[in-house]
OpenMM code with the backbone's topology and positions (N, CA, C; nanometers):
from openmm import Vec3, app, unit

residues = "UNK UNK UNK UNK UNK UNK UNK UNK UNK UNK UNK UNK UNK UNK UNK UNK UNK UNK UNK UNK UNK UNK UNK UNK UNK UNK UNK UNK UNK UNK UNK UNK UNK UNK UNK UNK UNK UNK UNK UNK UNK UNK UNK UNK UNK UNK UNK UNK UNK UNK UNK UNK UNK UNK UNK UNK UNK UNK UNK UNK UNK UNK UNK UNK UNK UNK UNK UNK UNK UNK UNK UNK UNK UNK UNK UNK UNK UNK UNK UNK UNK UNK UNK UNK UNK UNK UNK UNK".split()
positions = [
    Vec3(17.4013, 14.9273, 14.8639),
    Vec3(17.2929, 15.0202, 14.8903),
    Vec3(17.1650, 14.9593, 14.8366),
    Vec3(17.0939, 14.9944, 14.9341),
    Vec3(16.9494, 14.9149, 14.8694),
    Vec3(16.7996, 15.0087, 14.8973),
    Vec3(16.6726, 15.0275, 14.8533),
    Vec3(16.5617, 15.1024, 14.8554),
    Vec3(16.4774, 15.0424, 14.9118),
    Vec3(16.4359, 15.1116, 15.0592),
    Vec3(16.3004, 15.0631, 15.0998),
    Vec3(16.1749, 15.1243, 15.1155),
    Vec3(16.0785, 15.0951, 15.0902),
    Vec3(15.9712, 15.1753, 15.0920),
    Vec3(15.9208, 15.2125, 15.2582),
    Vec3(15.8650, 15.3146, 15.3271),
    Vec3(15.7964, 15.3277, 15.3973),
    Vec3(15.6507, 15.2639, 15.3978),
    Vec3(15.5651, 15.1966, 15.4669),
    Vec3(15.4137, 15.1434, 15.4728),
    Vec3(15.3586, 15.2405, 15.5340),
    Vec3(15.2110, 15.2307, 15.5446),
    Vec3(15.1168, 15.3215, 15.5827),
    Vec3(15.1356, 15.3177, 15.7822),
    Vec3(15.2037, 15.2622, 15.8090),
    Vec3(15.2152, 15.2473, 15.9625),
    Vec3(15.3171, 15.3121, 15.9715),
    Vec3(15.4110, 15.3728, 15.8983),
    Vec3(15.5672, 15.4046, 15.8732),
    Vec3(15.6983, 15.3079, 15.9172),
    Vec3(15.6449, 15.1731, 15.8681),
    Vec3(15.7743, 15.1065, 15.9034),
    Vec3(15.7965, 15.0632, 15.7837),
    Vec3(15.9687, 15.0304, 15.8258),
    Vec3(16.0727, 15.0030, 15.6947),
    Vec3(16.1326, 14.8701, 15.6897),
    Vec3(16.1392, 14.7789, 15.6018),
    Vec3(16.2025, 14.6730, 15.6317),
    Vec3(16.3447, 14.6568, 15.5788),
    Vec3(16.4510, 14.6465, 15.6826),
    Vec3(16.5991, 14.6030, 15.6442),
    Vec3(16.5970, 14.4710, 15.5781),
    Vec3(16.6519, 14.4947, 15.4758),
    Vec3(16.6996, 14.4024, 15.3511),
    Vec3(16.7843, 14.2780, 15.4406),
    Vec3(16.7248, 14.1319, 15.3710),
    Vec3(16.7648, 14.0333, 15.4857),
    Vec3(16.9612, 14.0325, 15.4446),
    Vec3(17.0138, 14.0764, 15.3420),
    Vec3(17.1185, 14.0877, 15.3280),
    Vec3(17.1889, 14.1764, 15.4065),
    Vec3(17.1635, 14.3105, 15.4536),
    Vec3(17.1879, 14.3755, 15.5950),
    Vec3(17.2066, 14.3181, 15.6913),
    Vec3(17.0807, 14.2578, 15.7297),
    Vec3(17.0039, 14.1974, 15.8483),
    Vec3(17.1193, 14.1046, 15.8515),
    Vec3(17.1692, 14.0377, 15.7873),
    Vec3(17.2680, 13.8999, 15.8348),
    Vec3(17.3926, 13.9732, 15.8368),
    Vec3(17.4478, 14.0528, 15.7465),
    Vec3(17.5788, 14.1416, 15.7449),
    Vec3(17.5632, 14.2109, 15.8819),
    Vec3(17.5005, 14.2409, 15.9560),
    Vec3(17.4833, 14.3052, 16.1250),
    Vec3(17.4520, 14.2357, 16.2308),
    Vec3(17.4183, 14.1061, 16.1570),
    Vec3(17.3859, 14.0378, 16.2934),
    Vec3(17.2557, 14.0740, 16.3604),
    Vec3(17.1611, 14.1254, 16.2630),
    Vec3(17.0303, 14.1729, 16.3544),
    Vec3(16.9212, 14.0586, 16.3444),
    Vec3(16.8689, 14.0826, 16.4792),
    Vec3(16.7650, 13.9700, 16.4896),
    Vec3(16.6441, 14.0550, 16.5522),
    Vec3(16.5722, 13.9561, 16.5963),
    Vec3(16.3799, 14.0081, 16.6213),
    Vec3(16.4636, 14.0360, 16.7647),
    Vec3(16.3885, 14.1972, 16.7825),
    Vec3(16.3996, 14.2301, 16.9232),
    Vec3(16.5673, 14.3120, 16.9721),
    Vec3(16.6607, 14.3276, 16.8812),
    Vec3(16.7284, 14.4135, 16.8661),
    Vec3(16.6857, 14.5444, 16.8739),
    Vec3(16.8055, 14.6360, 16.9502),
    Vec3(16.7984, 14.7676, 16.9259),
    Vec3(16.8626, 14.8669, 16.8458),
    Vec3(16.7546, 14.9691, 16.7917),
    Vec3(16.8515, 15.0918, 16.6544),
    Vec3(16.8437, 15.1822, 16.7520),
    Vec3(16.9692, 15.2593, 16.7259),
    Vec3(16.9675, 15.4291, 16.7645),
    Vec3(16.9220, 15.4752, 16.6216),
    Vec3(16.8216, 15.5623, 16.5916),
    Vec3(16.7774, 15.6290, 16.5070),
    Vec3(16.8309, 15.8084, 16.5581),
    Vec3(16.9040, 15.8296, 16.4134),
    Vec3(16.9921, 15.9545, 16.4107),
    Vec3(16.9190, 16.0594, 16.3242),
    Vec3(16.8107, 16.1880, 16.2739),
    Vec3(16.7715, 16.2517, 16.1680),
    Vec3(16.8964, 16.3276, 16.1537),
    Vec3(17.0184, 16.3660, 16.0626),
    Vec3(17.0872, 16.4681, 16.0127),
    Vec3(17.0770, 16.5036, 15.9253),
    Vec3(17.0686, 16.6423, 15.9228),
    Vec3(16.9605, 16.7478, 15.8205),
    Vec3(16.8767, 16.7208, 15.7833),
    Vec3(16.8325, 16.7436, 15.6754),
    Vec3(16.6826, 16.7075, 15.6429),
    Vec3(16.6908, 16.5986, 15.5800),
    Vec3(16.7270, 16.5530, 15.5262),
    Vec3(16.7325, 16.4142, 15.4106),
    Vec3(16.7761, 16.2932, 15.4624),
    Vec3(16.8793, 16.2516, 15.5539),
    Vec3(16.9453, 16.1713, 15.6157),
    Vec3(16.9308, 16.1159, 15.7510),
    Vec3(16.8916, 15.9839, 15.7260),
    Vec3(16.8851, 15.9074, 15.8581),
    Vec3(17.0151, 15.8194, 15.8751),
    Vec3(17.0507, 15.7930, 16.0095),
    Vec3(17.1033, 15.7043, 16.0560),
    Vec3(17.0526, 15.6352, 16.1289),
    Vec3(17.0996, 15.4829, 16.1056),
    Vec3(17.0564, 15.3779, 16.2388),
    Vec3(17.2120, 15.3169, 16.2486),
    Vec3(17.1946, 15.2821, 16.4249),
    Vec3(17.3085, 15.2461, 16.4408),
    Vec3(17.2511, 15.1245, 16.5637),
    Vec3(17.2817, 15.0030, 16.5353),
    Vec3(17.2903, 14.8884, 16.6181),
    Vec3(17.3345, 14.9245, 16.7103),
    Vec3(17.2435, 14.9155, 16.8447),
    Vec3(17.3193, 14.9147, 16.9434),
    Vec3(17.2548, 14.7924, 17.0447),
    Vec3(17.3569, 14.7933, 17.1565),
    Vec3(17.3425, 14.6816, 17.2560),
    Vec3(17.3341, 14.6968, 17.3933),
    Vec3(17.1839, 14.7883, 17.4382),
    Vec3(17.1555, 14.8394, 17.5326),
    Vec3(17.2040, 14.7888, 17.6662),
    Vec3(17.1961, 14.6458, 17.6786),
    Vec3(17.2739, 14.6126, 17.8420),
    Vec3(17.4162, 14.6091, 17.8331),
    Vec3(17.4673, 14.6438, 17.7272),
    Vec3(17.6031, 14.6759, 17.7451),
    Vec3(17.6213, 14.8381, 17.7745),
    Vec3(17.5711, 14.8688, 17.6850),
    Vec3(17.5361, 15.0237, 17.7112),
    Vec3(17.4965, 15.0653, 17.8834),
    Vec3(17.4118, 14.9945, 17.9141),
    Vec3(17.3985, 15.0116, 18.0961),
    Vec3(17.4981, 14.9808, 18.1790),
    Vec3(17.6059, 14.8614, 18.1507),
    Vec3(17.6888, 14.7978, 18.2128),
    Vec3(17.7541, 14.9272, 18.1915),
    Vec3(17.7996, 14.9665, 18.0842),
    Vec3(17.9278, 15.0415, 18.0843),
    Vec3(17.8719, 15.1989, 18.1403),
    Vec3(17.8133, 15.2336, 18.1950),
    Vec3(17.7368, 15.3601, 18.2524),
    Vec3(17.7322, 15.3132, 18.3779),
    Vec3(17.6921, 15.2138, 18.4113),
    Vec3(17.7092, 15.1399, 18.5263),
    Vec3(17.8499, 15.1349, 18.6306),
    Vec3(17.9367, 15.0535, 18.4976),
    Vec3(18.0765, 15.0794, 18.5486),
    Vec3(18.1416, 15.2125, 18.5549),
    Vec3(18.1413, 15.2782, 18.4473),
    Vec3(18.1933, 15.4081, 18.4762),
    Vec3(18.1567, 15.5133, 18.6169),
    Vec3(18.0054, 15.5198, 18.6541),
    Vec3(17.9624, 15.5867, 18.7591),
    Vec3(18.0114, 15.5198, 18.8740),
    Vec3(18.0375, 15.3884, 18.8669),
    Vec3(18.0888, 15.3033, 19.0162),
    Vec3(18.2247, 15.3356, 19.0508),
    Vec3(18.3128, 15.3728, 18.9389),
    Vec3(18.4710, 15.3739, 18.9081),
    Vec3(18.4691, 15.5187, 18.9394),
    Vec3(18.3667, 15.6245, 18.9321),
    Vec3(18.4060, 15.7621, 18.8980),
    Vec3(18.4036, 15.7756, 19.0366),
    Vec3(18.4084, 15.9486, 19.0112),
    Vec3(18.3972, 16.0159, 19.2128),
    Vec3(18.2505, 16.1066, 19.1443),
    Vec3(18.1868, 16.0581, 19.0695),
    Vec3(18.0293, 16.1380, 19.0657),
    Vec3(17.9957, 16.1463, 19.1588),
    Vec3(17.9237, 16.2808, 19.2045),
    Vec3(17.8210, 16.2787, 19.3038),
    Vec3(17.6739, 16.2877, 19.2719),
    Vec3(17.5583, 16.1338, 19.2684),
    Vec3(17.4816, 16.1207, 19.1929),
    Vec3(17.3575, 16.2100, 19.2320),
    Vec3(17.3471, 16.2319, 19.3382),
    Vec3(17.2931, 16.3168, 19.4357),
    Vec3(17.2540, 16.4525, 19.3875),
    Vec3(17.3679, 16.5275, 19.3289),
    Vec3(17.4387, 16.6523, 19.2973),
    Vec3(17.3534, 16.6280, 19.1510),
    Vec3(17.4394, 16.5717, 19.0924),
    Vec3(17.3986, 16.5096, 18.9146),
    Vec3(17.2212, 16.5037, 18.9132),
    Vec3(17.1268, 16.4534, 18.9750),
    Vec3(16.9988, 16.4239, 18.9964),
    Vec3(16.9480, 16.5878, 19.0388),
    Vec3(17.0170, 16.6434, 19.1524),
    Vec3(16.9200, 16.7712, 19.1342),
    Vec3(16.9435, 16.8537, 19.0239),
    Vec3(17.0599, 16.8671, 18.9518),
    Vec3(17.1143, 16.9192, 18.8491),
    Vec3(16.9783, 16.9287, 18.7375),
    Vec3(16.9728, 16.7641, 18.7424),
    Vec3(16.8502, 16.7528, 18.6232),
    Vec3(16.7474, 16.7633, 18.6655),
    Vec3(16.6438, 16.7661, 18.7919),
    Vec3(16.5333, 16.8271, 18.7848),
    Vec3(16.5362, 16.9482, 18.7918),
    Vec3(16.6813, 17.0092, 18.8091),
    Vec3(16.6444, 17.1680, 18.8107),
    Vec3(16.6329, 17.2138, 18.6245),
    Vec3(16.6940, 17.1214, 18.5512),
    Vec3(16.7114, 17.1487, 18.4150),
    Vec3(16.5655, 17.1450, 18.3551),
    Vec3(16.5022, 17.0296, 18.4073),
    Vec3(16.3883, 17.0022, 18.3528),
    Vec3(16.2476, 17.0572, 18.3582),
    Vec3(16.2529, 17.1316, 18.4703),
    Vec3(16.1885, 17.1979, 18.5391),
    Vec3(16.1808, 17.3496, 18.4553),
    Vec3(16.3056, 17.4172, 18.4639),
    Vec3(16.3268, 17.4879, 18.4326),
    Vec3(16.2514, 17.5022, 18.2147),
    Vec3(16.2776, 17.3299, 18.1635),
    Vec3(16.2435, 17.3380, 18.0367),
    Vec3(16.1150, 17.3594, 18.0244),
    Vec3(16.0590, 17.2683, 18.1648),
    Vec3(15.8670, 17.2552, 18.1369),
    Vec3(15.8066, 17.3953, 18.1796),
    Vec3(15.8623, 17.5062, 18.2350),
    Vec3(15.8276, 17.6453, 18.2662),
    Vec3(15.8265, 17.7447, 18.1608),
    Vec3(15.9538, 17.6716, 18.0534),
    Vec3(15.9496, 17.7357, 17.9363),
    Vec3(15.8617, 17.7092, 17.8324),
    Vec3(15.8143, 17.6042, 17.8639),
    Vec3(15.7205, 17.5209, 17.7401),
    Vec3(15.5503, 17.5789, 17.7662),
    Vec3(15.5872, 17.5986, 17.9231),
    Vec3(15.4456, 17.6342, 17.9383),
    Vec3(15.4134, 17.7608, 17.9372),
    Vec3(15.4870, 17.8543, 17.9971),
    Vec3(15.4916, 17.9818, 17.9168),
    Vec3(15.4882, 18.0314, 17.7839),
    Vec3(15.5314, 17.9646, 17.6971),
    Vec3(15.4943, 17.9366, 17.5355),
    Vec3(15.3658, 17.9002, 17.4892),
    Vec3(15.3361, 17.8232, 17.5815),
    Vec3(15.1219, 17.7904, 17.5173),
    Vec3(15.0578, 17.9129, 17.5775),
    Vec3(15.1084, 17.9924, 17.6766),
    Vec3(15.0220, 18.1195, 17.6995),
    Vec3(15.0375, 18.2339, 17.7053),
] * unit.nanometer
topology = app.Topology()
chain = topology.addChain("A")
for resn in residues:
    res = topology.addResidue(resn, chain)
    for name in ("N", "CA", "C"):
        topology.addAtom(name, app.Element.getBySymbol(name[0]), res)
């Protein structure tokens, strides 16, 4: 376990002893997690794998993407009606 300070820009620097224990380099990606109030998580992740495998799964599935797509502008739609009804 180790202490890092926040800077006036709010960035944090991972301890180069991490940094080599994970394998992280310049231009890597974190999932940043807030749970409850006190606790962050970051979790290495490896976004074009992450696409491949979303990729593969939707090619392999019987999704209907069509279906799935109006699904979510009706969701979203539905959120930004709520949001805007709230400012007035």
């Amino acid at each position: 376990m180790e202490v890092v300070v926040i800077d006036k820009k709010g960035r944090i620097v991972i301890p180069s002893r991490i940094r080599k224990k994970l394998n992280l380099k310049n231009g890597d990606s974190l999932f940043v997690l807030s749970i409850k109030d006190d606790i962050i998580v970051l979790k290495k992740i490896d976004v074009k794998k992450v696409l491949r495998d979303i990729a593969r799964e939707v090619a392999t599935s019987k999704l209907d993407l069509d279906e799935m797509i109006g699904e979510v502008e009706e969701e979203a739609n539905k959120v930004a009606k709520e949001k805007i009804s709230t400012r007035h």
